[in-house]
C-alpha positions in Angstrom: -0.4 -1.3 -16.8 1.5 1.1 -14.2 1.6 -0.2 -10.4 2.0 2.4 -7.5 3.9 0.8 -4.1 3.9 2.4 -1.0 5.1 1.4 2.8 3.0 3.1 5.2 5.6 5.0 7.0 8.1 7.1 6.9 11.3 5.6 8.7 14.0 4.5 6.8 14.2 1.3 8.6 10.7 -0.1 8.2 10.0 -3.6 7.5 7.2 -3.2 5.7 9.4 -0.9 3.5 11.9 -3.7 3.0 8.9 -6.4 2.1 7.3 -4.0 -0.3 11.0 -3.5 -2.1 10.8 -7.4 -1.9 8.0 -7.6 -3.8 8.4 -4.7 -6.3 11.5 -6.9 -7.3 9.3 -9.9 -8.5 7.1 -7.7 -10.7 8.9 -8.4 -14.0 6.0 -7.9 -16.5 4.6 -4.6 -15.2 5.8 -1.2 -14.7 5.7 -0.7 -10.7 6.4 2.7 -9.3 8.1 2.6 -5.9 7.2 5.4 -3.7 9.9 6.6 -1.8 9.3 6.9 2.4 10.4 10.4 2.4 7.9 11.6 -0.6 5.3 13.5 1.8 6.4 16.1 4.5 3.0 16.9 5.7 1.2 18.7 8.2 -1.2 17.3 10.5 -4.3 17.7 8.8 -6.7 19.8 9.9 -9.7 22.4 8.3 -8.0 25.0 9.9 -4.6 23.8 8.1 -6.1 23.0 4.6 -7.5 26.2 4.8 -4.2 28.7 5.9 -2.0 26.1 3.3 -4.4 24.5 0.8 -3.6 20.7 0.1 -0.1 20.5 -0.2 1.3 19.6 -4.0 2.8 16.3 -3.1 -0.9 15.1 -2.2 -2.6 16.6 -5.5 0.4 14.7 -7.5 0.0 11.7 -5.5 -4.2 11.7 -6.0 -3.2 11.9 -9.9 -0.8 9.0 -9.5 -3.5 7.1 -8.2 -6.2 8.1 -10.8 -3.7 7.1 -13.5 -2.6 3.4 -11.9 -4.3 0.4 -12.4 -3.1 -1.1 -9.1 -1.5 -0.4 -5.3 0.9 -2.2 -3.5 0.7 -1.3 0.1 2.7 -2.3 3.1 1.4 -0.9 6.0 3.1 -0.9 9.8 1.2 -1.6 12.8 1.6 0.9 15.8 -0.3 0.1 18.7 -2.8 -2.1 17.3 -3.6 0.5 14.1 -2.1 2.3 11.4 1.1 4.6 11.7 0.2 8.3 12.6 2.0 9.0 9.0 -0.2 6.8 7.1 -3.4 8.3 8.6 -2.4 11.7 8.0 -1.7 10.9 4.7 -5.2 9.3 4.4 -6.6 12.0 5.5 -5.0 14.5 3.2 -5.8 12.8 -0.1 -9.6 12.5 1.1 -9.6 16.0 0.6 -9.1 15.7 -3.0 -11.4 13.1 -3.8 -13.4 10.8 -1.0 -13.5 8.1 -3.5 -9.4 8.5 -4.2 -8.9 4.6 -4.9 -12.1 4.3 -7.0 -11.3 1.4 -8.9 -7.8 0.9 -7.8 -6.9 -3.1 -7.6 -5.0 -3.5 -4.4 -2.7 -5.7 -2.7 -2.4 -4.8 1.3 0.6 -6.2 3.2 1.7 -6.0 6.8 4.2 -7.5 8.3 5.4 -7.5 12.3 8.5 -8.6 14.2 5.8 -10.7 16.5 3.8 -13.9 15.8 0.3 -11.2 15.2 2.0 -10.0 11.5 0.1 -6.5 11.3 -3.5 -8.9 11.0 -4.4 -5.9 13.2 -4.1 -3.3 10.6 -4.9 -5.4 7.4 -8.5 -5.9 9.3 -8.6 -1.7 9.7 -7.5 -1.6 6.3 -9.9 -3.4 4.7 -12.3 -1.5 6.2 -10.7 2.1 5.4 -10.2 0.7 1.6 -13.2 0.3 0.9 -15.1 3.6 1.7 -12.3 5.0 -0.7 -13.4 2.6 -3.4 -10.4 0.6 -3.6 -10.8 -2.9 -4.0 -8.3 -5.4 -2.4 -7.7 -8.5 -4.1 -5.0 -9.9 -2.3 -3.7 -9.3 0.9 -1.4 -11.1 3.4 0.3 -10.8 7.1 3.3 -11.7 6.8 4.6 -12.4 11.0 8.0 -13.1 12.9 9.8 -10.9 10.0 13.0 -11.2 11.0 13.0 -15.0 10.9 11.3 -15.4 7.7 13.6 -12.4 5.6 17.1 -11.5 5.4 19.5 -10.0 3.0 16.4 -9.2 0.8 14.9 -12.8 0.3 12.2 -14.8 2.0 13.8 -17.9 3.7 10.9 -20.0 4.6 9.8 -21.1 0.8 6.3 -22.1 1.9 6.2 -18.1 3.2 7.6 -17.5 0.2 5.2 -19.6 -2.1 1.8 -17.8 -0.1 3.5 -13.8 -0.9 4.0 -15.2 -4.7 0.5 -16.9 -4.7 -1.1 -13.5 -3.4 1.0 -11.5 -5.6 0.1 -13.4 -8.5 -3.8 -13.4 -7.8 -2.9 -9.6 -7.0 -1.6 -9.4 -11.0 -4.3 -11.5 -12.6 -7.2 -9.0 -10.9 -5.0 -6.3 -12.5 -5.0 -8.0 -16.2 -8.9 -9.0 -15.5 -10.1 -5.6 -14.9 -7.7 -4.4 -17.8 -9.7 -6.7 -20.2 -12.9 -5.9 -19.1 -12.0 -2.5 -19.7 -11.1 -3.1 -23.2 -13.9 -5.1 -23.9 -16.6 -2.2 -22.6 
């Protein structure tokens, strides 16, 4: 089974990018493909840009990605009370290859926040935005107050740390569930 992870932004000192390289870490029986932040350069999307550039060839690699995963890890940054301008646009690019994009895709939605609020924001948009692309979350979790509950690439409170192993394990188990059921069809 092959595992995408993506942080929903692009800055090189995201949080949500640290927690998702967190997480991709304690993924030992999987194969988990990390998405690098600076992967997509795009355009704001438009009709009038898709149709003077086309979709661009990182989002037509990245739709096949998808197709050919079994599960998504993503991270995703609350600005202003919704999703980062980046994410969106990205969104709204890989719609334009397939409206269902994350038909049966298993995922496991993070946000986390410097304030007490954790990104619950966002994850409530998500779930939302998720579904009417056919992805399925089966575990999620806000994850607030990051900068007292992580340094130097660990969790320090290990109740916070117990809840992100308990969703990432239920995240996992969906992904070997559906795998069987597969099989068995």
């Amino acid at each position: 089974m092959k595992i995408l992870a993506l942080s929903g932004t692009n800055s090189c000192h995201s949080i949500n990018q640290q927690l998702l390289i967190y997480l991709t870490k304690q993924i030992k029986q999987l194969s988990v493909d990390l998405i690098p932040y600076t992967t997509f350069n795009l355009p704001i999307y438009s009709i009038d840009m898709e149709q003077f550039v086309g979709i661009p060839e990182s989002i037509k690699f990245f739709a096949q990605q998808l197709r050919a995963s079994d599960g998504l890890i993503l991270s995703i940054p609350e600005h202003n009370g919704n999703v980062t301008a980046y994410f969106k646009n990205l969104i709204d690019w890989l719609s334009r290859t397939d409206q269902q994009f994350l038909s049966h895709t298993k995922i496991f939605l993070l946000s986390t926040s410097a304030q007490l609020v954790g990104g619950r924001q966002v994850l409530q948009i998500m779930n939302n935005c998720i579904h009417s692309f056919g992805g399925e979350i089966t575990a999620q979790l806000p994850l607030s107050d990051f900068q007292d509950a992580f340094a130097d690439g660990v969790i320090l409170d290990p109740k916070i740390e117990m809840a992100v192993k308990t969703q990432l394990m239920q995240f996992i188990q969906s992904l070997f569930d559906h795998n069987q059921l597969m099989q068995a069809s």
